[in-house]
N, C-alpha and C positions, 0 to 999 in steps of 0.2 A: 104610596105605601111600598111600589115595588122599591125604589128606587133606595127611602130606608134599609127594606129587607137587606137587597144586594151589601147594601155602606156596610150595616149591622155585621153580617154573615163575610167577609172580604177575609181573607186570608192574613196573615201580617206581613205581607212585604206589601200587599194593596193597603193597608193600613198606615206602613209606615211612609207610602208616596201619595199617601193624602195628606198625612201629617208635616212633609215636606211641602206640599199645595197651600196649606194652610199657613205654615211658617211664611212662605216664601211671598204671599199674596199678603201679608200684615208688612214685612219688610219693603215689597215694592208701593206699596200704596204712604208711608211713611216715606220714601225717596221722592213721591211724586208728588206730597203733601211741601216738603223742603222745596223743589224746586217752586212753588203756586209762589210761597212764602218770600223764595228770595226773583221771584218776577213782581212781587207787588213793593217790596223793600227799594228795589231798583228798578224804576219804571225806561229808566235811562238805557239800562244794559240791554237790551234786547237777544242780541248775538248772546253774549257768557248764558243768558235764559233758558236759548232755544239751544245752548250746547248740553248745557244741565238736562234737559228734558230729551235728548237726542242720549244721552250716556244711559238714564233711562230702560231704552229700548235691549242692553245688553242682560240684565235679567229679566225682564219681559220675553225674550226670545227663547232663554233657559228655563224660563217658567212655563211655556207654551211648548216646550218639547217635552218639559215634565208630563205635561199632560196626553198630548200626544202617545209617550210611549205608555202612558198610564190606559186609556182609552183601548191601545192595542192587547193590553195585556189582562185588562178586565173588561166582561167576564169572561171566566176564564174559558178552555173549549169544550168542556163536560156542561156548563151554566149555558151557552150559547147553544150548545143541542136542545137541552131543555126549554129554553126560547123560544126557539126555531118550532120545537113541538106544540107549545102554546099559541101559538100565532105571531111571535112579536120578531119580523123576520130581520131582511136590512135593512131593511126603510125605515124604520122605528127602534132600532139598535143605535147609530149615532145620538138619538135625541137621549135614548136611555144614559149613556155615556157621558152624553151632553151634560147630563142632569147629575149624575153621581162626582163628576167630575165640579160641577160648578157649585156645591156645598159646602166644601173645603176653600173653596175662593171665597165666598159669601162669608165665611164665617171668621176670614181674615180680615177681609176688610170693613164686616160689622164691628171686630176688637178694637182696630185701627180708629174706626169711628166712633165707639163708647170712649176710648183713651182720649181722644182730641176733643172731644164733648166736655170730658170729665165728669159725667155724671150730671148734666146739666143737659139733658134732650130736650127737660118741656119749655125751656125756656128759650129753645132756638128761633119760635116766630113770638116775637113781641104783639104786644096787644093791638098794636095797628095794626097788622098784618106783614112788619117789616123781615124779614129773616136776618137774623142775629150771626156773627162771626164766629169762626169757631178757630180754636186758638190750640198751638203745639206745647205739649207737655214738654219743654226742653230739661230745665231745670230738674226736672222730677224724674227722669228719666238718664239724666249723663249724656246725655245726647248734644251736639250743638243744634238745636232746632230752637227757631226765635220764635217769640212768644208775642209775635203779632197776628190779631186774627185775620180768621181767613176764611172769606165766602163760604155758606155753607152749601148750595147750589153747584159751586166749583170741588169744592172738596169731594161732594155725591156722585158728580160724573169722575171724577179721577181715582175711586176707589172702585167704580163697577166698572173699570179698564180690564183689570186682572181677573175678572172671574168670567165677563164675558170672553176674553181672549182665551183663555185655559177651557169652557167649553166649545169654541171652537174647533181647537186643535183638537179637544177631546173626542170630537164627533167625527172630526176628517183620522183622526186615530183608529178608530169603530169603522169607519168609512173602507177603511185599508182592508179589514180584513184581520184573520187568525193568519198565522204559518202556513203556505201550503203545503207545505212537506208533511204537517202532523194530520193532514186530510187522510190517508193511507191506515192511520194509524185504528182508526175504530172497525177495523175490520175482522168478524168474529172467528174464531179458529177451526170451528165447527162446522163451516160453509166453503168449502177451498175454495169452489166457482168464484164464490163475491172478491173471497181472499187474495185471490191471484189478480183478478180483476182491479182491484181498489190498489196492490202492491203494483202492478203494472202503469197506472193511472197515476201511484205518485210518484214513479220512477221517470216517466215522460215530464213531470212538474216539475220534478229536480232537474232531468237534464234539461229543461227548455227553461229555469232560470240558473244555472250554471254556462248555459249558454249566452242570455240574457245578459248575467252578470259579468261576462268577458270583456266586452265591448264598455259598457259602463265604467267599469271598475279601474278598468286602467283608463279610460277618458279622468276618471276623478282624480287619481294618482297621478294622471301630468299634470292637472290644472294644479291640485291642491300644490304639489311642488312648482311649479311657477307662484304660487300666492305667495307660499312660503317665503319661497327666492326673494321676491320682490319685496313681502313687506319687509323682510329684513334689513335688504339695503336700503329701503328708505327710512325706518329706522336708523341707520349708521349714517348717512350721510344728509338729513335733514340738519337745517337746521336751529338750533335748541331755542326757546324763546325765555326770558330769564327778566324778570321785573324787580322793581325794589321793594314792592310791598307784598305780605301772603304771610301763612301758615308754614308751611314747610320749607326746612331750611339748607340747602347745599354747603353746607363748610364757610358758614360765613356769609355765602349769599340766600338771599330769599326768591324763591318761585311761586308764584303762585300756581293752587293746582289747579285753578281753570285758565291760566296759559299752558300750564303744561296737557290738559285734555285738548285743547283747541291746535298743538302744534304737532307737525307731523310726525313726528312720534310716536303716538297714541294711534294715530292711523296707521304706524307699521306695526305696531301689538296687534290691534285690531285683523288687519290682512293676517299677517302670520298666522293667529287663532282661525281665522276662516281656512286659512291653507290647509294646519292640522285633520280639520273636523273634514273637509275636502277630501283626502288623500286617506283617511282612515279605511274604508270599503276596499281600496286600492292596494293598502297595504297587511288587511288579513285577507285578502283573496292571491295575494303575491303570495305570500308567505304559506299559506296554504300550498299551492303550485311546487314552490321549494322544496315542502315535507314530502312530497310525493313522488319527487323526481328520483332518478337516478337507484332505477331497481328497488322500490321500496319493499318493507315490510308489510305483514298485518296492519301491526300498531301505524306506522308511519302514512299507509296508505289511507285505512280509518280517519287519520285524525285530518292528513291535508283536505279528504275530500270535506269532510264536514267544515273545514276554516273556509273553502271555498265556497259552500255554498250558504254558510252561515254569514258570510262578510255582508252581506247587505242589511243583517239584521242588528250585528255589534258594531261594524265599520264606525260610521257615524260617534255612535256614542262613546267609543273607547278612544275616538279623535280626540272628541271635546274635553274627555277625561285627562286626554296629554296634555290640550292646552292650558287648561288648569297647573294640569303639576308641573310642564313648562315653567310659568309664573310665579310659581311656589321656587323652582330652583331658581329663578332668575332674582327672587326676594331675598331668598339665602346668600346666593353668591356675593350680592350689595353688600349686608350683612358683614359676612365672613372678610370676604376684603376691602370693604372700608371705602367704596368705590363713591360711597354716598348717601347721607345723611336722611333721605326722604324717608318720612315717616307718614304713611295714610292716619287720615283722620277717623275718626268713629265710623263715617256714615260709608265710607271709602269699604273700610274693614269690612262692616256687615254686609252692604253689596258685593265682595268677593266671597264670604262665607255663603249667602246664602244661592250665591255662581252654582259655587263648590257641590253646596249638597245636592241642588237641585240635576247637576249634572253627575253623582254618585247614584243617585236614583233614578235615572235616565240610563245609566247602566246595568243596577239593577234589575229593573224592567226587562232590558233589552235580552241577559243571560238568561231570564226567567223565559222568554219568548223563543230564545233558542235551545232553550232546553224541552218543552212542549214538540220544537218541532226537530228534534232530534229523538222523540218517542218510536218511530217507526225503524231506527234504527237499532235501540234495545230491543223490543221486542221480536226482532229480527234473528239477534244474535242468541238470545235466547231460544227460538226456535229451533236453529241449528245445531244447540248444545254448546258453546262456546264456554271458556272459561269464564266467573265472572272477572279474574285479573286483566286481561283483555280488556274488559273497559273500564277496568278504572286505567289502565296504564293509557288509554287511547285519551280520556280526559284530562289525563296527567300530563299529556304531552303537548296537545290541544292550548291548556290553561297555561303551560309553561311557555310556549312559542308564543302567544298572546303579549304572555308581561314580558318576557326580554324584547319585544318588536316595541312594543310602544313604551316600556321603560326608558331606551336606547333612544326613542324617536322625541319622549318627554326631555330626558339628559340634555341631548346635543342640542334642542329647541330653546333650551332653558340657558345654557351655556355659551349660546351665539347670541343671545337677545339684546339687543345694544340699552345701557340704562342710561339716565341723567347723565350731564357731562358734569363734574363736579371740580 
């Protein structure tokens, strides 16, 4: 009942990253439904099988950070006081999370399994007691998904993948903890002693993880630029593996796209995106550092410290957000000049669509988490009398340094990314 209430009562950005959990777990449980299909179609292939099933794991991981930052960001930290006063402290907080978080997977991949059923549950155990095949709506759907059935035992465990793994993450999400910086923040104005005390307390938490986050931060921004470096040029100087039979077509010649996932190639997409997502924490806590140097202002000084101390909390997510749009421009660029005829199929598409949102919502989350724990700094400023222009201009500068860093970081990701040789 709690667990409803919370779904029920959720805010609509927690609404719309369930709604995302929910898409996203109907989407991968239909990818992993394809792969069962084309391992039973081709008992021979084994490797192109266990590669299908390995590509897989790339929205699984985007779906398990959905949830993750979904976990971190509900409930929110007014709900969790309340909680806390009820008895349901942390040890019983992840499960709660656990739990809200794994209804939205349940209920994608219950859709996933009424569609592949078609309406046809009671007939799934025969009168022996044999269990009957369950079969992909291809045709009825536009989908290329073949219409040979398919275990329904095997189908049951590869649908409860994603909801178990999204609670998971959901709980080690709850596990983490709120902001500590927004800890500071419920301190009553009535009481200076607690006041000063609680502002003192979360002034040590900030600096001891802006200290924290020095060492880290630039450790992730050498690595991730090493991943970067690397997978790029193996990307560029792999090389290309090209057959005469397949789907997608080069100017004439045919590739197939499970040589093309299988050749190094794909492994330098791959690095590269890990580099991004690496290097993100590294490059809003740099940038931060930048705003601040060189005799700042108010405004300037305001906004570097907050990028600084906030990079652990958007780094990450606003990585993955580049590597995405990386991908996006590197699809345009094909495109526009002509570089290359490859055209993803259906199932191609909707596994970078549902990449995409799940990692737009992963950012969502993450803004909504730093904006919580940027609360002790409004009402800060507000105690002092401050203009309210001051912070919008400090947000304004904040948000702007953001998107030219990882706009610039998306761009040139996107524009170095080596494609098909055509």
């Amino acid at each position: 009942m709690l667990t409803l209430r919370l779904t029920l009562t959720a805010p609509p950005l927690a609404l719309l990253l369930r709604l995302l959990l929910l898409c996203a777990s109907a989407g991968i449980g239909l990818l992993l439904l394809t792969t069962l299909s084309y391992a039973l179609e081709h008992p021979g292939h084994r490797a192109a099988a266990l590669v299908r099933l390995l590509w897989c794991l790339v929205p699984l991981a985007v779906a398990a950070q959905l949830a993750a930052a979904l976990g971190r960001t509900e409930p929110r930290p007014e709900v969790r006081s309340g909680l806390d006063a009820a008895g349901l402290g942390p040890a019983r907080l992840p499960l709660l999370a656990a739990r809200t978080t794994a209804a939205p997977g349940l209920a994608g991949s219950a859709l996933v399994l009424l569609v592949t059923a078609r309406g046809d549950i009671g007939g799934l155990v025969g009168s022996d007691g044999s269990v009957h095949g369950l079969t992909l709506p291809g045709a009825a759907t536009g989908l290329p998904l073949p219409e040979q059935p398919l275990p329904a035992p095997a189908v049951v465990t590869l649908l409860s993948t994603v909801p178990l793994l999204t609670a998971l993450a959901a709980a080690w999400g709850a596990r983490s903890g709120a902001p500590t910086p927004a800890a500071g923040a419920a301190a009553e104005p009535g009481t200076p002693a607690r006041s000063h005390r609680a502002q003192a307390g979360s002034g040590r938490t900030v600096a001891g993880r802006r200290d924290d986050c020095g060492p880290s931060c630039r450790a992730g921004l050498l690595w991730g630029a090493v991943l970067t470096a690397g997978g790029l040029l193996l990307a560029a100087y792999a090389p290309q593996v090209a057959t005469a039979t397949g789907t997608a077509r080069l100017e004439g010649r045919a590739v197939r796209i499970g040589d093309l996932a299988t050749s190094p190639l794909a492994a330098g997409w791959l690095l590269a995106a890990f580099g991004l997502v690496a290097a993100g924490p590294g490059l809003a806590a740099l940038s931060g550092r930048l705003l601040g140097a060189l005799r700042p202002g108010p405004v300037r000084l305001l906004a570097g410290r907050t990028l600084v101390r906030e990079a652990p909390l958007l780094g990450r997510s606003l990585g993955a957000l580049s590597a995405v749009a990386a991908a996006l421009v590197a699809l345009a660029r094909a495109r526009l000049t002509g570089d290359t005829g490859l055209a993803p199929g259906p199932l191609v598409g909707a596994t970078a669509t549902l990449t995409g949102c799940c990692v737009a919502g992963a950012v969502l989350a993450a803004l909504t988490r730093a904006r919580h724990a940027r609360a002790p700094l409004g009402e800060l400023l507000d105690r002092i009398g401050a203009p309210r222009r001051l912070g919008r201009a400090v947000t304004l500068l904040r948000a702007g340094v953001l998107w030219a860093v990882f706009t610039a970081l998306a761009t040139t990701a996107g524009v170095l990314t080596p494609l098909p040789p055509h």
